[in-house]
VOSE-551521 format. One record per residue (C-alpha): x, y, z; residue in three letters. Coordinates in steps of 0.1 Angstrom, whole numbers. Example, Ala and Ser with C-alpha at 12.3 -4.5 7.8 and 13.67 -1.06 7.14 Angstrom:
BEGIN
{r {123, -45, 78}, 'ALA'} {r {137, -11, 71}, 'SER'} 
This chain:
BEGIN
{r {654, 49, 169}, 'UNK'} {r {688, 50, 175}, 'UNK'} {r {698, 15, 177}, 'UNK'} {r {678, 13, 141}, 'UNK'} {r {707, 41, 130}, 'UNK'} {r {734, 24, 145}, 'UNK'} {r {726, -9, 125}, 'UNK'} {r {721, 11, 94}, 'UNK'} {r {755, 28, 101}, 'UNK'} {r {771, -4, 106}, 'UNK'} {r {758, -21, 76}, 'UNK'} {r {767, 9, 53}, 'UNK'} {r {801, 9, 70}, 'UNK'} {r {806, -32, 62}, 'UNK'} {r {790, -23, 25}, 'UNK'} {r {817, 5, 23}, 'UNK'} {r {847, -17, 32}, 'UNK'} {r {837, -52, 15}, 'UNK'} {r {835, -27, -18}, 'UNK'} {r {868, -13, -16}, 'UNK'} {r {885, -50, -6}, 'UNK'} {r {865, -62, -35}, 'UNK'} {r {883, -38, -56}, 'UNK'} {r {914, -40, -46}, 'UNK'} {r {919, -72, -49}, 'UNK'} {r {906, -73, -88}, 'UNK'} {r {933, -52, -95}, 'UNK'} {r {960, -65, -82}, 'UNK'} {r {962, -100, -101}, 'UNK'} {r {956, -81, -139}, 'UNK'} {r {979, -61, -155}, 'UNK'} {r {976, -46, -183}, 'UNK'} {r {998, -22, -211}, 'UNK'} {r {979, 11, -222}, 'UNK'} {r {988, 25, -254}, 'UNK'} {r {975, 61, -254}, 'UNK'} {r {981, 75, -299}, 'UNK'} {r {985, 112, -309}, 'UNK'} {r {946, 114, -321}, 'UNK'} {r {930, 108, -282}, 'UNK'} {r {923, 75, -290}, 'UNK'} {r {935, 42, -264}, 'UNK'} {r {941, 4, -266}, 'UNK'} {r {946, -14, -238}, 'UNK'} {r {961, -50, -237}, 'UNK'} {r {957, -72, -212}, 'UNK'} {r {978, -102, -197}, 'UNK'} {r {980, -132, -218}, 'UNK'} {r {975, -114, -254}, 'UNK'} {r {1002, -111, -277}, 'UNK'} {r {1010, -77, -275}, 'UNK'} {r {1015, -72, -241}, 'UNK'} {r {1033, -104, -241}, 'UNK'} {r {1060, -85, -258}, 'UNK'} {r {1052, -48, -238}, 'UNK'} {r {1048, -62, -204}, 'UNK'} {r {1084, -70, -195}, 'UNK'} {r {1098, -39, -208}, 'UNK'} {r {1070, -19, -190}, 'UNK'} {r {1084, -35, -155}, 'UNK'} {r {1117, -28, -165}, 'UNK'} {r {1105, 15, -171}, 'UNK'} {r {1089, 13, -138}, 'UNK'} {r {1116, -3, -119}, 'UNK'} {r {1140, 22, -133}, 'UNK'} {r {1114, 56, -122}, 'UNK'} {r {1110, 38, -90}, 'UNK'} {r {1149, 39, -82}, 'UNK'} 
């Protein structure tokens, strides 16, 4: 009985951890430029379309500057 619980612990454990790697590392390659209007609503553009071709760089700049 308890080395059953042990392997289910350990396999729920490995599940856990592959998910969050998983994640992580999906995020890190995109970015992304979210506009946010006055009436609730959202756009977000993602790298490579022309919009955030143009809002990307001055984004990194914003951040960079906050970050200082």
């Amino acid at each position: 009985m308890r080395r059953r619980f042990l392997g289910l612990l350990g396999f729920a454990t490995g599940v856990a951890v592959g998910t969050v790697l998983y994640r992580r590392s999906g995020r890190a390659r995109r970015e992304r430029v979210d506009l946010y209007f006055d009436d609730g609503s959202m756009v977000s553009l993602g790298d490579g379309t022309p919009g955030a071709e143009r809002l990307l760089p001055v984004a990194r700049q914003a951040l960079s500057a906050a970050r200082r």
